[in-house]
KOLGUPA-529323 format. One record per atom (N, C-alpha, C): residue in one letter; x negated, y, z negated. Coordinates in steps of 0.05 Angstrom, whole numbers, padded with zeros to 5 digits, always signed. Atoms other than C-alpha are relative to their C-alpha. Layout:
// residues N
AXYZ ...
// end
This chain:
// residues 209
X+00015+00023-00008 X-00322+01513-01972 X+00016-00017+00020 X-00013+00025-00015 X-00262+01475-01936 X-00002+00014+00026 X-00004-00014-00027 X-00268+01527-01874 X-00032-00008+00007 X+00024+00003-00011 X-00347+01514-01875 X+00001-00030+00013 X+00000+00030-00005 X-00336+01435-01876 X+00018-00006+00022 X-00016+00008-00030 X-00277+01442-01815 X-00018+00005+00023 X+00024-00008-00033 X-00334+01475-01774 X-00011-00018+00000 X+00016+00018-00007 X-00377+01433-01785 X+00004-00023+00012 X-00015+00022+00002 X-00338+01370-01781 X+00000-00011+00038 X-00015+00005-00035 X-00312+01397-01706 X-00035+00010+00016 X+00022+00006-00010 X-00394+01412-01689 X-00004-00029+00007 X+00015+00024-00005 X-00414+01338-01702 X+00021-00011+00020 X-00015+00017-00013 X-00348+01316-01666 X-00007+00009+00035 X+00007-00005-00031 X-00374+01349-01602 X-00014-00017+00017 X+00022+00023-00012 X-00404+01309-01552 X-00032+00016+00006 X+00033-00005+00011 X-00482+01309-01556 X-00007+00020+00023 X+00008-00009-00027 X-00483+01336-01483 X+00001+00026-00006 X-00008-00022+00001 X-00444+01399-01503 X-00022+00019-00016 X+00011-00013+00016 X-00489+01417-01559 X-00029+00014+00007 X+00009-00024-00001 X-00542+01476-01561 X-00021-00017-00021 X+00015+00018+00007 X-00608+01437-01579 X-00025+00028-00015 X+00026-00017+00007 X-00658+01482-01631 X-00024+00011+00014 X+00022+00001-00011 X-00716+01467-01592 X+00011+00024+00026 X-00014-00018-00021 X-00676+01507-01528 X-00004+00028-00009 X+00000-00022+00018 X-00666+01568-01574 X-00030+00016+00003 X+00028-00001+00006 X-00743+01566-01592 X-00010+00016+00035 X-00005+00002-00032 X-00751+01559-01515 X+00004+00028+00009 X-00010-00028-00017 X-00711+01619-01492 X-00012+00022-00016 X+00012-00017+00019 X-00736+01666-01548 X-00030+00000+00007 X+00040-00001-00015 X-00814+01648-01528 X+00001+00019+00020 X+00004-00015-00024 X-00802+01667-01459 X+00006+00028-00004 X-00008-00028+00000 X-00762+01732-01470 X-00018+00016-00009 X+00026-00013+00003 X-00820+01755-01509 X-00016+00004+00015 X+00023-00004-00023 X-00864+01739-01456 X+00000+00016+00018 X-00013-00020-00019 X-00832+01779-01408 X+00000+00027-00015 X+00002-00027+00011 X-00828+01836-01461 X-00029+00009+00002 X+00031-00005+00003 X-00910+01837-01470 X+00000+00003+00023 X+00013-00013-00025 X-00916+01834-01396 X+00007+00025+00012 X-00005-00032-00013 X-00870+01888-01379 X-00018+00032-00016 X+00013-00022+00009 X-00906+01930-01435 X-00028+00001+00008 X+00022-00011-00011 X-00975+01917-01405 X-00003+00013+00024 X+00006-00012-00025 X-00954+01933-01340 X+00007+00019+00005 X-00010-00020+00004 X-00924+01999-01361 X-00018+00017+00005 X+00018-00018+00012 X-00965+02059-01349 X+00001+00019-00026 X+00005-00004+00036 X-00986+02089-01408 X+00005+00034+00012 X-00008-00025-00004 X-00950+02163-01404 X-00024+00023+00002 X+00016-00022+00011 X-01003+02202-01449 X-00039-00011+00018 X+00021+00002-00010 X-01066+02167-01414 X-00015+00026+00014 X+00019-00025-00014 X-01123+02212-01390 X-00018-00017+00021 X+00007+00015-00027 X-01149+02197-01314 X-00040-00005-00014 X+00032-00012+00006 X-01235+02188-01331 X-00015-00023+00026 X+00010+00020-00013 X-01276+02160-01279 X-00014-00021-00009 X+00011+00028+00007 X-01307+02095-01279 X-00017-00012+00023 X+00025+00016-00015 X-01364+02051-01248 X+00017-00018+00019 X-00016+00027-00006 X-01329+02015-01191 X-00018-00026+00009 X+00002+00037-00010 X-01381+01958-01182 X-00033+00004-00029 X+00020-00012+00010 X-01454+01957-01218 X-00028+00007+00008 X+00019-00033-00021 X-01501+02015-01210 X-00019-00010-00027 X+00031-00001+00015 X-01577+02006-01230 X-00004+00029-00008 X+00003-00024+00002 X-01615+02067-01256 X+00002+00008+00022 X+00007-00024-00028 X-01619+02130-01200 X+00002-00021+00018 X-00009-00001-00015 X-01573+02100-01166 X+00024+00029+00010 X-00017-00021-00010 X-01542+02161-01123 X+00024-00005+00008 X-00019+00006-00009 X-01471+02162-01127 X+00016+00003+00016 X-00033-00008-00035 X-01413+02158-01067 X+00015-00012-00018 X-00034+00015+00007 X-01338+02155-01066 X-00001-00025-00014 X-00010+00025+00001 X-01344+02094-01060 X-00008-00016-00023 X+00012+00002+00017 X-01382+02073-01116 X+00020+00003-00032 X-00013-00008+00022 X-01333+02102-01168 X+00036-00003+00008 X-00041-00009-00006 X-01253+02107-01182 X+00003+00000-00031 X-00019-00006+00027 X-01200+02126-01230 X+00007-00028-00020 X-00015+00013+00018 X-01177+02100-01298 X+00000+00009-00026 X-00010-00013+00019 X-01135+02118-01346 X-00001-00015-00027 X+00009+00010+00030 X-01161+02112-01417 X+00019+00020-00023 X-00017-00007+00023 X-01117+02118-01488 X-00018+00029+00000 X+00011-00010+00012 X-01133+02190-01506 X-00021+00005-00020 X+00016+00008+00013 X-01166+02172-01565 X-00031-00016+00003 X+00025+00028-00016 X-01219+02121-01528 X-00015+00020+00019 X+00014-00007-00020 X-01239+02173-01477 X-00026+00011-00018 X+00018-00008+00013 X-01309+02183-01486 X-00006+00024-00004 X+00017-00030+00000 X-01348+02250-01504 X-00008+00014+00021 X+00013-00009-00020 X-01361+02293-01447 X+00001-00022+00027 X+00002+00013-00022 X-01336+02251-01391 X+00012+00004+00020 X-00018-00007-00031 X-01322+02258-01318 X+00012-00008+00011 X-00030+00014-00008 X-01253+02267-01302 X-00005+00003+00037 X-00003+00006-00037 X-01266+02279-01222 X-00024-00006+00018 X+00011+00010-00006 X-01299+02239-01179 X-00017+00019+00022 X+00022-00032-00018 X-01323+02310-01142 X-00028-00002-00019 X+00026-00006+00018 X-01366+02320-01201 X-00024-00016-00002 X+00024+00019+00002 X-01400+02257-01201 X-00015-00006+00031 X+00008+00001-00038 X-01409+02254-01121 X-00030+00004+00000 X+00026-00012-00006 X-01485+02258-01108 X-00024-00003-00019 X+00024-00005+00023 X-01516+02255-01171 X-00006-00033-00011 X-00001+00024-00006 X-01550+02202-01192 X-00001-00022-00031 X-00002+00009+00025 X-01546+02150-01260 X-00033+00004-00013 X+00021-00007+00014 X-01595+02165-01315 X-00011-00027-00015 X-00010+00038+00006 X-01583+02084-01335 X+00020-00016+00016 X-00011+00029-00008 X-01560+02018-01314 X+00032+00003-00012 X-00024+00007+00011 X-01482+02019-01312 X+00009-00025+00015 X-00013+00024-00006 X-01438+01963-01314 X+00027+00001+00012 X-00024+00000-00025 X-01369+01949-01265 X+00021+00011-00034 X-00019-00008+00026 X-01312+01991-01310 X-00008+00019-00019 X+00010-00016+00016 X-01361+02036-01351 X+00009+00024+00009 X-00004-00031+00002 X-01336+02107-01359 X-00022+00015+00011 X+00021-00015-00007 X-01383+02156-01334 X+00007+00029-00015 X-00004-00027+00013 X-01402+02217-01377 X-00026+00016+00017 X+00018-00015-00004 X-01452+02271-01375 X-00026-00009-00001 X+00037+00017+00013 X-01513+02234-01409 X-00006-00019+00021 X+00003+00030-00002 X-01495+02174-01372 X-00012+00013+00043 X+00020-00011-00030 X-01520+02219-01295 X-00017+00019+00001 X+00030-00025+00004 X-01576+02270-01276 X+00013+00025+00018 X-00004-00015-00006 X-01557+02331-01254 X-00020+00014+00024 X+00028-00019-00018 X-01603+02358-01190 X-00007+00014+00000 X+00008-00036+00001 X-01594+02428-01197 X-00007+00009-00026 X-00004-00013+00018 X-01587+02443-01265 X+00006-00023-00028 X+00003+00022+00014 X-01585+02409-01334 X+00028+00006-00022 X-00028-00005+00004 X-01520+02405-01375 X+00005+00025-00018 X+00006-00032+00013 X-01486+02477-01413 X-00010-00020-00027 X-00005-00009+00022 X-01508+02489-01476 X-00043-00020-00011 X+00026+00015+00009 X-01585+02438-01468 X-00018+00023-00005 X+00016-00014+00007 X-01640+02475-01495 X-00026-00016+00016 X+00022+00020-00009 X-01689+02426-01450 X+00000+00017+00030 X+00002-00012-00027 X-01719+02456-01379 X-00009-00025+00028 X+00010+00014-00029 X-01727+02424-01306 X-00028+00014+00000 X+00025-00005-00007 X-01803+02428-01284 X-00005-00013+00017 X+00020+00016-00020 X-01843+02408-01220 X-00023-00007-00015 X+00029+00017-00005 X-01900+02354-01229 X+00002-00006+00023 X+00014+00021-00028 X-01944+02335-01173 X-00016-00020-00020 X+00009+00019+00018 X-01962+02269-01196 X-00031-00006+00022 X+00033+00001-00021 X-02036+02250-01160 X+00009-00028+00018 X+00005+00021-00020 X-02026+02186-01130 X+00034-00014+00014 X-00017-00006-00014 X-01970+02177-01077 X+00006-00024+00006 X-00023+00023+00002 X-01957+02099-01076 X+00003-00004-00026 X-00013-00001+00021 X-01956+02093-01151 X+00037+00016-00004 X-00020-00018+00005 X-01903+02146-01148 X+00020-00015+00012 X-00014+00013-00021 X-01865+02106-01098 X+00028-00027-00020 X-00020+00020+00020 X-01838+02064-01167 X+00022+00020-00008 X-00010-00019+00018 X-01811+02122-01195 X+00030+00004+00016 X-00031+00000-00007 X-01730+02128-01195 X+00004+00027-00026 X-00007-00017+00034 X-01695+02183-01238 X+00015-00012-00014 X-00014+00020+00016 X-01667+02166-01293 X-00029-00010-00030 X+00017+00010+00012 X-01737+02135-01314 X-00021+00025-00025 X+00020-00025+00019 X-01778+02165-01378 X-00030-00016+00015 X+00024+00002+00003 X-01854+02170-01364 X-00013+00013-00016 X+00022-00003+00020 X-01920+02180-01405 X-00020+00022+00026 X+00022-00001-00024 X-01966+02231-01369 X-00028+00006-00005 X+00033+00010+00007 X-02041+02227-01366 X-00007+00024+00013 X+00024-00025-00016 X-02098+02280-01342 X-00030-00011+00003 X+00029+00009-00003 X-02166+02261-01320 X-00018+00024-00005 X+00017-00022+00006 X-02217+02301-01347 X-00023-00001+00011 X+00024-00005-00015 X-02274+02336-01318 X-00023-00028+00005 X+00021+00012+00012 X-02326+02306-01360 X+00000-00032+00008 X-00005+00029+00008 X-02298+02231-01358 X+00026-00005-00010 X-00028+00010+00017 X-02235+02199-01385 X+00025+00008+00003 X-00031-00013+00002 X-02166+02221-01400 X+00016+00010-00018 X-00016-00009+00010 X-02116+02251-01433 X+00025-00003+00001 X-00030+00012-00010 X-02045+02236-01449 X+00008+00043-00008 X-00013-00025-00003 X-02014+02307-01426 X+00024+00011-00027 X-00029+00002+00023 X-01935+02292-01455 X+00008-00019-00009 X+00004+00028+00014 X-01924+02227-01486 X+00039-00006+00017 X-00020+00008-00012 X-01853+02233-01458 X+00010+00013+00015 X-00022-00009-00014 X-01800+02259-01403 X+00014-00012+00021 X-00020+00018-00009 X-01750+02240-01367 X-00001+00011+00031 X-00003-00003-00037 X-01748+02242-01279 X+00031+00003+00002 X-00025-00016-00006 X-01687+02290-01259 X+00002-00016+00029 X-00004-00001-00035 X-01706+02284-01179 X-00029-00012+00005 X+00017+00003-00026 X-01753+02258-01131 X-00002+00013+00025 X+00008-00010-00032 X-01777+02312-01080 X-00004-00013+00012 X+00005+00012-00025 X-01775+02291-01014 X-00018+00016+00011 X+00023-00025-00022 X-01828+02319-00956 X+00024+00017+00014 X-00037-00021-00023 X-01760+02350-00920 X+00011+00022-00004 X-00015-00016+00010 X-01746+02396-00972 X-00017+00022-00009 X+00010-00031+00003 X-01793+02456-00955 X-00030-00003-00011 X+00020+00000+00020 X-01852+02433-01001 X-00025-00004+00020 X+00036-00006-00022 X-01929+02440-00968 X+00003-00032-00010 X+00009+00025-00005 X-01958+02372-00950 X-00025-00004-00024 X+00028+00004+00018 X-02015+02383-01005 X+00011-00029-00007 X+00008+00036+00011 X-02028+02298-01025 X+00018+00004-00033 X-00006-00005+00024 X-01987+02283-01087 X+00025-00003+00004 X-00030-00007+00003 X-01912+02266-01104 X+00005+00016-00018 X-00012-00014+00023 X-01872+02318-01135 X+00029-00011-00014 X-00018+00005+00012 X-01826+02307-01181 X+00013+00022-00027 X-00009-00027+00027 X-01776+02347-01231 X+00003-00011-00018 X+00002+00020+00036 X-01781+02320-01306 X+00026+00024-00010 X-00012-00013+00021 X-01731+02340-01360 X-00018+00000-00025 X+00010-00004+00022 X-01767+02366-01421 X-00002+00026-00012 X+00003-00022+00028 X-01782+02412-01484 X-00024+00022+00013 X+00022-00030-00003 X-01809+02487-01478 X-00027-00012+00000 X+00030-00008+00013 X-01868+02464-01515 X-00017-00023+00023 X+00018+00018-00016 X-01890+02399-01465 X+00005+00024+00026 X+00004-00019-00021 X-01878+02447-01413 X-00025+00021+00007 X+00008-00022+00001 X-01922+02498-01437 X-00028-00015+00001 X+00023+00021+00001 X-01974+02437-01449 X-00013-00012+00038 X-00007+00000-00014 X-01958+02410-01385 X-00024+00029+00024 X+00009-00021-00025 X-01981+02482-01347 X-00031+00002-00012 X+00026-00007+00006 X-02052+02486-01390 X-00017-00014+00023 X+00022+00015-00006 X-02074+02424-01345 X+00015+00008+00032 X-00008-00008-00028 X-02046+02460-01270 X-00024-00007+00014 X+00019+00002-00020 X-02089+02443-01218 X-00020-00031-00009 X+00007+00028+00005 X-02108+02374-01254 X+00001-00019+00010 X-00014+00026-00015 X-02090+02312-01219 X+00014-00019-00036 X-00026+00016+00024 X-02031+02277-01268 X+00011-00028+00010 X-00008+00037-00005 X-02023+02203-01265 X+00027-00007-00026 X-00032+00001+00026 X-01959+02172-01309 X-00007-00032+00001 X-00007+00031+00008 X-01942+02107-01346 X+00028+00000+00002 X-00030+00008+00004 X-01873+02081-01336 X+00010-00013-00030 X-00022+00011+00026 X-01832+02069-01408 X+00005-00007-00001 X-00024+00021+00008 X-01799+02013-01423 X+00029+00016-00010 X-00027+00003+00015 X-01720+02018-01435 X+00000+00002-00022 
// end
């Protein structure tokens, strides 16, 4: 105890100026941390996986460019299901929904023009829809309801649902017969429904979200 009490003794005898103030301590220790957290956020993350992302925000069937998209590297764990790592893949095609600036982009989340993703059991099909500024709303991406006018009078709801892959253009080979075409995603069986009413005129309701 008499070696604790000489320290001490020759502390208080210091002048006030010399001394090493708690609060300082506190002080320097804050910051150093702070500087630790920043250097670890600004680290790249080794194991990250590149996945593209939304670079601003994209309505439905909007068709994507470069420019439109870029890289970012998400925790392994976080990367979503089926999502596209190169921005080749997504080039051209267009969103199936409303993304937001930073959203990942997967498979579900665009439409495929040619072809529909491996392993779907669902088919691409041409409709001519009958009336050619109605159609003029139509984006892909969007589900519609489709209708048939019958002989006799009235109507008929064809397929109660499917989803718009593409929008034929006139440019791309197709006869001028009156009528927008369009390619739906759907089931064998509306398909097969779908072909009973050929040569029909087919009107659509647009779906709510």
């Amino acid at each position: 105890m008499g070696i604790l009490r000489r320290i001490r003794d020759m502390v208080r005898s210091w002048p006030k100026t010399t001394r090493i103030k708690p609060q300082r301590i506190a002080a320097a220790l804050c910051f150093a941390c702070a500087c630790a957290l920043v250097a670890w956020l600004l680290t790249p993350n080794p194991v990250g996986i590149p996945v593209v992302i939304a670079a601003k925000n994209l309505p439905p069937g909007s068709e994507l460019r470069s420019q439109d998209l870029t890289m970012a590297d998400f925790p392994s764990r976080l990367v979503p299901d089926k999502a596209i790592l190169s921005i080749d893949d997504a080039d051209g095609r267009r969103t199936s929904a409303g993304l937001s600036k930073g959203s990942p982009l997967t498979q579900s989340t665009v439409l495929d023009q040619q072809s529909l993703p491996d392993g779907s059991s669902d088919l691409l099909m041409p409709v001519r829809l009958a009336d050619d500024s109605s159609a003029a709303l139509l984006q892909p991406g969007q589900r519609i309801r489709l209708f048939s006018s019958l002989p006799d009078g009235g109507s008929e709801i064809v397929v109660n649902e499917v989803t718009i892959a593409r929008i034929v253009s006139g440019d791309e080979g197709i006869t001028s017969e009156a009528g927008q075409i369009v390619s739906v995603i759907l089931s064998a069986d509306d398909a097969g429904r779908i072909a009973e009413f050929a040569g029909m005129p087919i009107s659509f309701a647009i779906l709510p979200r």
